[in-house]
N, C-alpha and C positions, 0 to 999 in steps of 0.2 A: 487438465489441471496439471499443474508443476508437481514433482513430486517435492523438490530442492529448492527452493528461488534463494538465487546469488545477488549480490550488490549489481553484477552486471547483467542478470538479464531485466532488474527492475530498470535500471540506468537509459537501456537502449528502447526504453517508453517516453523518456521525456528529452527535452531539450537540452537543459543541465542538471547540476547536483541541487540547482535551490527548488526548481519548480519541483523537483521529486520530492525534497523534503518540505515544502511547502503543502502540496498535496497530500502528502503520507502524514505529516501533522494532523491535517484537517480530518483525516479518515479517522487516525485515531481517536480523535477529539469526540466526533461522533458517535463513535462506537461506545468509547466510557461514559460520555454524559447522557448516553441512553438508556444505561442501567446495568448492560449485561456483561459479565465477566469475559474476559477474552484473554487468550496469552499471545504474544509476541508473534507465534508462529499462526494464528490465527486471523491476525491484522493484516501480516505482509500478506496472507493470502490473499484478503478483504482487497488491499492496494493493488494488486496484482490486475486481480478480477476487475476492479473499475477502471484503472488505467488503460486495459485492452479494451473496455467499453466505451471511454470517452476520446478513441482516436478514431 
């Protein structure tokens, strides 16, 4: 696991800046309409972890 994650090690998971933020929406999306409190620094983990799973 990252201890840090930078705008640029999320970046060098995807193609460009929209499929990341198109994806990283989604995550988020998820994560709130499913109930559970999460902060910021919890999500880009969540992003992190599926991006490395869905390559």
């Amino acid at each position: 696991m990252v201890d840090e994650l930078t705008t640029e090690s999320l970046r060098k998971k995807f193609k460009n800046n929209f499929d990341l933020c198109n994806f990283s929406i989604a995550i988020a999306r998820n994560i709130l309409m499913s109930g559970q409190p999460a902060t910021l620094k919890e999500i880009l983990r969540e992003i992190d972890e599926r991006a490395s799973e869905s390559r």
